[in-house]
C-alpha positions in Angstrom: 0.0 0.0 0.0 1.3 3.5 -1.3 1.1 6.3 1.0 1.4 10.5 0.1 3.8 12.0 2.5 0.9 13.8 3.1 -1.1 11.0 4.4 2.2 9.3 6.1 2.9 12.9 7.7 -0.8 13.0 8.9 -1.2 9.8 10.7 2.4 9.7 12.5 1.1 13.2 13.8 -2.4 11.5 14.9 -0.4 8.7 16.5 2.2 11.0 18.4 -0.9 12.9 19.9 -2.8 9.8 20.6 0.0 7.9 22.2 1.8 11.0 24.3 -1.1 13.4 24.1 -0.8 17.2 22.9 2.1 18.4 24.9 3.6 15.1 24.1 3.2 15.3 20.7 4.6 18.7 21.0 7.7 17.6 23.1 8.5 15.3 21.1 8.6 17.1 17.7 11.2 19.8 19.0 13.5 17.5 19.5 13.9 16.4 15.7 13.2 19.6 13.8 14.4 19.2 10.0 14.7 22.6 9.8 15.0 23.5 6.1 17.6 23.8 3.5 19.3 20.5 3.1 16.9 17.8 3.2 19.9 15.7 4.3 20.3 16.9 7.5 18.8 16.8 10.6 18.4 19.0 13.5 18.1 17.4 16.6 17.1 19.9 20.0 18.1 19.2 23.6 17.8 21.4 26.6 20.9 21.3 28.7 20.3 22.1 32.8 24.1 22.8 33.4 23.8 25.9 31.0 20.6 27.7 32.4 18.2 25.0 30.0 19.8 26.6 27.0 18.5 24.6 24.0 21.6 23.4 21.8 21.2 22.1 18.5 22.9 19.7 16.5 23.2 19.6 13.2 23.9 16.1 11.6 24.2 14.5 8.3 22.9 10.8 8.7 24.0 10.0 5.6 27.6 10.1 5.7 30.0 7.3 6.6 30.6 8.0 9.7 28.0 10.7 10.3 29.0 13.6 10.3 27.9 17.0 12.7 27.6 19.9 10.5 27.5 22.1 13.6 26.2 22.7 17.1 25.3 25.8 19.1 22.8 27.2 21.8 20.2 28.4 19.6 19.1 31.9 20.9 15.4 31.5 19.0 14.9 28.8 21.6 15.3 30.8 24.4 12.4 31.1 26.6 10.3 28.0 25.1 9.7 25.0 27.0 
C-alpha cells in the first residue's frame, strides 16, 4: 500500500498525539526539527540544565559514513520556550 507523504505525515502526527497526548506530541517534535535547506540533514534539539536549560542544537548529516555534525550551538530563537 502506497502512501502521500501527506497521508504518512498525517497519521504519524495522529499517532504521536494519541499515544503521548498534545504536549507530548509537541515535546517530542522539538527534538527532531528538519529545519530547512538541506533535506539531508537533521536537527536534533536538547535542553541542557548545566547551561541555564539553553536549548543546543545539533546539526547532523545521517547520511555520511561516519555521520557527520555539520555544527552545534545554543540556539538563541529557543530561548524562553519550554
Amino acid at each position: 500500500m502506497n502512501h502521500t507523504p501527506e497521508q504518512i505525515r498525517t497519521a504519524g502526527l495522529a499517532a504521536l498525539k494519541r499515544e503521548l497526548g498534545p504536549a507530548g506530541m509537541i515535546r517530542f517534535l522539538q527534538q527532531f526539527d528538519r529545519g530547512s535547506g538541506d533535506s539531508q540533514l537533521v536537527h536534533h534539539l536538547a535542553r541542557i540544565p548545566e547551561q541555564e536549560n539553553r536549548v543546543l542544537r545539533v546539526v547532523l548529516n545521517p547520511l555520511a559514513s561516519p555521520v557527520r555534525v555539520v555544527t552545534a550551538f545554543f540556539d538563541r530563537k529557543m530561548k524562553g520556550t519550554t
